[in-house]
C-alpha positions in Angstrom: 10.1 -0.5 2.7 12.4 1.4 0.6 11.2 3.0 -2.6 13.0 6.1 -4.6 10.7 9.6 -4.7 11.6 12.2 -7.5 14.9 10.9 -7.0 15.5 10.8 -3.3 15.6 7.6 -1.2 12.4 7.1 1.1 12.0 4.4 3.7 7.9 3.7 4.7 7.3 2.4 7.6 4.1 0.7 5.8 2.7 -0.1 1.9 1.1 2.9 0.7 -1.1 4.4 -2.1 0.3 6.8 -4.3 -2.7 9.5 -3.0 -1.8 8.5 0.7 2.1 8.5 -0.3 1.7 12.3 -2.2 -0.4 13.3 1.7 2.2 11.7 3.9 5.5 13.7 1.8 3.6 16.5 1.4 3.6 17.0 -2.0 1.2 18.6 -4.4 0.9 15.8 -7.6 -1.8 15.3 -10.5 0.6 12.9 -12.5 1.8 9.4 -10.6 4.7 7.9 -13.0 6.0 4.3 -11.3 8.7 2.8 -12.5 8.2 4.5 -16.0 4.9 4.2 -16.3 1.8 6.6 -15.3 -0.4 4.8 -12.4 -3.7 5.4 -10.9 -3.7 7.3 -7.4 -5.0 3.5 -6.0 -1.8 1.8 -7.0 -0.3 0.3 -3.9 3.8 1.1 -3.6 6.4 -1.6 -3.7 9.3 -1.9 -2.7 12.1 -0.3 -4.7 9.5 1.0 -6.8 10.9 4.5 -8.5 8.2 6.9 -8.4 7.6 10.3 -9.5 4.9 13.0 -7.9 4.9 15.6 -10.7 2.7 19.0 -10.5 1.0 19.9 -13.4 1.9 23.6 -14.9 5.0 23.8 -12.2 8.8 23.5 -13.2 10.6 21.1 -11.7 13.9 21.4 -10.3 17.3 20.1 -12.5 17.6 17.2 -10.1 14.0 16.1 -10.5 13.9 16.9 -14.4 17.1 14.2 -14.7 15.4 11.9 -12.1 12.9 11.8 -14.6 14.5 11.4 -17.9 16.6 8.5 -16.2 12.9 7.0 -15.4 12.6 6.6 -19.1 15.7 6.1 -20.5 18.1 5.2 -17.8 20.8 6.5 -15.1 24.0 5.5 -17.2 22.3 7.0 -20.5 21.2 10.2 -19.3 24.8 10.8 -17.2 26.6 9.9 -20.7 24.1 12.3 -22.7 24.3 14.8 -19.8 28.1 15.2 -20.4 28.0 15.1 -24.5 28.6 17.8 -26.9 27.4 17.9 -30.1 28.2 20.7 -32.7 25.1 21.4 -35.3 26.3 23.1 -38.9 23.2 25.0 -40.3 19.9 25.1 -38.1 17.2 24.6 -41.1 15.2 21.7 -41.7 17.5 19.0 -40.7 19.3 20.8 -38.0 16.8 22.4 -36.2 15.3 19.3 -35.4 17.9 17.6 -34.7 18.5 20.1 -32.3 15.2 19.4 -30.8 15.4 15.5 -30.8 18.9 16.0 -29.0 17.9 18.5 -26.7 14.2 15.6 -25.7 17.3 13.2 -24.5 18.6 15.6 -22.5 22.1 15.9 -24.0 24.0 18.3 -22.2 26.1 20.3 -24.5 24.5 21.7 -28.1 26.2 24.4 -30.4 24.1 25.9 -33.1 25.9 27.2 -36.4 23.8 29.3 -38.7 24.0 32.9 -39.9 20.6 32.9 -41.4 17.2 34.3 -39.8 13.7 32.7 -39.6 11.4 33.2 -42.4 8.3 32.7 -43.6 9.1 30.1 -46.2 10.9 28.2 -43.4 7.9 27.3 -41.3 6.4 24.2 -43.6 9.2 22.7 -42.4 11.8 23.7 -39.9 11.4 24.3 -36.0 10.5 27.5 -35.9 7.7 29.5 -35.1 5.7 32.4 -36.7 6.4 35.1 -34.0 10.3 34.1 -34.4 10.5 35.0 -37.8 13.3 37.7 -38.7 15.0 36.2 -35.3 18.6 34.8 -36.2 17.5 31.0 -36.3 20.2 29.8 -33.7 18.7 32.7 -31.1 15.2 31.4 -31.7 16.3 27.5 -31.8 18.3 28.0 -28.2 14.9 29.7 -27.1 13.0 26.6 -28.3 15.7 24.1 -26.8 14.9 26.0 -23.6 11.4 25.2 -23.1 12.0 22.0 -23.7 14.9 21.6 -21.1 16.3 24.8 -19.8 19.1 22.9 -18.1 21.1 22.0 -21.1 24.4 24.7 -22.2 23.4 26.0 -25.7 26.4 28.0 -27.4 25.3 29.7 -30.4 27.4 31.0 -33.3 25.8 33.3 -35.7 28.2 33.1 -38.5 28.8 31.3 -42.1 31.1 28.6 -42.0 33.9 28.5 -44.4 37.3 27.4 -45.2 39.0 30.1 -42.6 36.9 29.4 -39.2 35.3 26.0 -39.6 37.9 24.1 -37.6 37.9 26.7 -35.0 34.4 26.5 -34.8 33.5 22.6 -34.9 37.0 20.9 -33.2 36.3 19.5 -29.9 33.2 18.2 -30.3 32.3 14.4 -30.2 29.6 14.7 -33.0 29.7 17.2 -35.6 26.3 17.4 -37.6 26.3 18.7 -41.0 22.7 20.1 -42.1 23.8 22.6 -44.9 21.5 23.4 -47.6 23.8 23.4 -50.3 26.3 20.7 -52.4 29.3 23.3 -51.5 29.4 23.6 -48.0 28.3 20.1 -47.8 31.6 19.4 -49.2 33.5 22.2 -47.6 33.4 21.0 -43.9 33.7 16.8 -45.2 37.0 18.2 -46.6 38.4 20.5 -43.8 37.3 17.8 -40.8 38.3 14.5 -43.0 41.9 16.3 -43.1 42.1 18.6 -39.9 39.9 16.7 -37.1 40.5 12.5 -38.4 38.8 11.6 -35.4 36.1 13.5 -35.3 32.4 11.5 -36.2 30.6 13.5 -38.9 26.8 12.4 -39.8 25.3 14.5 -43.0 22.6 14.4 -45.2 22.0 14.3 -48.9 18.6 14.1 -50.9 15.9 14.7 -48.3 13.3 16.6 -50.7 10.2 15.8 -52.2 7.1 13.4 -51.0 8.8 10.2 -52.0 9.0 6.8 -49.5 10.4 6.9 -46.5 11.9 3.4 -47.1 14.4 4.5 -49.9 16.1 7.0 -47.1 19.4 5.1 -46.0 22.5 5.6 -44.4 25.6 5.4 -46.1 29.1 5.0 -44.0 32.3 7.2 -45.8 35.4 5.7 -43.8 35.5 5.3 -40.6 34.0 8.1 -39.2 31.4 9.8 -41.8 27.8 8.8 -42.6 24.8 10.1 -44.6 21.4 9.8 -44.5 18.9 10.4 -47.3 17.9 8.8 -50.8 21.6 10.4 -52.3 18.8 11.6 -55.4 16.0 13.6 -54.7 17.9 17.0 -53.7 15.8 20.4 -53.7 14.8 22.1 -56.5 12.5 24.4 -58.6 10.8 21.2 -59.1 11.1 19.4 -56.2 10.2 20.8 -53.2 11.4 20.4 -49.2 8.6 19.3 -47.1 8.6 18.4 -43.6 8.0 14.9 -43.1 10.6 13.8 -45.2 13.2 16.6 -43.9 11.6 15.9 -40.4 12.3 12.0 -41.1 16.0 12.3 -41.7 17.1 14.6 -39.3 15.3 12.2 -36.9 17.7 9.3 -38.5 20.7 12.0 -38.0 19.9 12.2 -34.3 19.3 8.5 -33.7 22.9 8.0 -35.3 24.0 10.6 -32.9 22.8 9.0 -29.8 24.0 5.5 -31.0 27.6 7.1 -31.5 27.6 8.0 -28.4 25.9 5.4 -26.1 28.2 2.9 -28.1 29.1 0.1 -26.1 25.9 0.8 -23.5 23.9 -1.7 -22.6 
């Protein structure tokens, strides 16, 4: 019987349990995944089942850690995430966690652009903690990629963006994210990668404040390569404040567009 173990080929002699299978490699496991899916200790192995002994509290080794994200999403996906690179302009609200959704699907090559530093007002919404405040953002957002998958390149880039080094800074990227703040660079890097970089895929946001439905956030395609996610009203102000969910909500949207960009064509 031939079945797939944290990623290596095993051939039983006999049907086993996945307690008597754990003994008879042994390995140390508290968490059975088969196939995708968790299973009780009793479950009997089949063949070509594609199992996964996992330790609880123990690291697991780059190999195993992209066994398992191909157990959930797939061997083609995760080689084609694995050898993406995805630039991220501004690492607030919207980019930070679109730097974290990214980073869950195990895409292989994330650059952070901020020059900012964490602070406290930036907690109610962007992914970052208390004890990183006063940390430039792209240091403590590559720290907070890394516990989350130590195994992906992170290049940071502590600098504001502008008309002199943005092309220097964003060319050669598949997917370049824009998650500026303000209506001016907004516009600045649209501009300076619609003219210098044609063929690069730009996703953006515009009017992600407030408390407002969830269901009047769309995505708008510019040309061939450009979209934007949001309401296109409700940007912040004195008046109208950023909150998470809503922030959270659209740079979630940014990094599904991401993925679908580049998984396109995959069945």
């Amino acid at each position: 019987m031939k079945v797939s173990v944290n990623g290596n080929e095993i051939i039983l002699a006999k049907p086993l349990n996945l307690y008597d299978l754990a003994c008879f490699l042994n390995m140390e496991a508290d968490v059975f995944i088969v196939n995708s899916f968790p299973k009780d200790i009793s479950y009997i192995v089949k063949e070509n089942d594609n199992i996964s002994l996992i330790k609880k509290g123990v690291m697991p080794a780059k190999e195993h850690l992209e066994h398992l994200l191909c157990c959930r999403q797939g061997k083609n996906i995760t080689d084609i995430l694995k050898n993406s690179k995805v630039v991220i302009c501004g690492c607030g609200g919207l980019g930070s966690h679109v730097a974290i959704s990214l980073a869950r699907t195990g895409l292989g090559n994330i650059k952070l652009i901020d020059f900012d530093v964490v602070e406290p007002s930036n907690i109610n919404r962007q992914y970052y903690f208390i004890n990183q405040i006063g940390r430039y953002k792209t240091d403590a957002l590559k720290e907070n990629i890394n516990k989350i998958n130590p195994y992906i390149h992170v290049e940071t880039k502590n600098v504001m963006l502008d008309n002199e080094n943005i092309i220097n800074e964003v060319a050669g990227f598949q997917v370049i994210v824009e998650c500026f703040d303000n209506t001016k660079s907004k516009l600045m890097l649209m501009e300076n990668c619609i003219k210098k970089l044609p063929h690069s895929f730009i996703i953006g946001a515009s009017g992600v404040a407030g408390y407002f439905d969830t269901d009047i956030i769309k995505i708008k395609k510019l040309g061939k390569n450009i979209l934007i996610v949001g309401d296109f009203e409700n940007e912040a102000s004195e008046d109208l404040p950023l909150m998470a969910p809503r922030v959270t909500a659209c740079a979630s949207i940014q990094a599904n567009e991401t993925i679908k960009y580049l998984l396109q064509g995959v069945k």
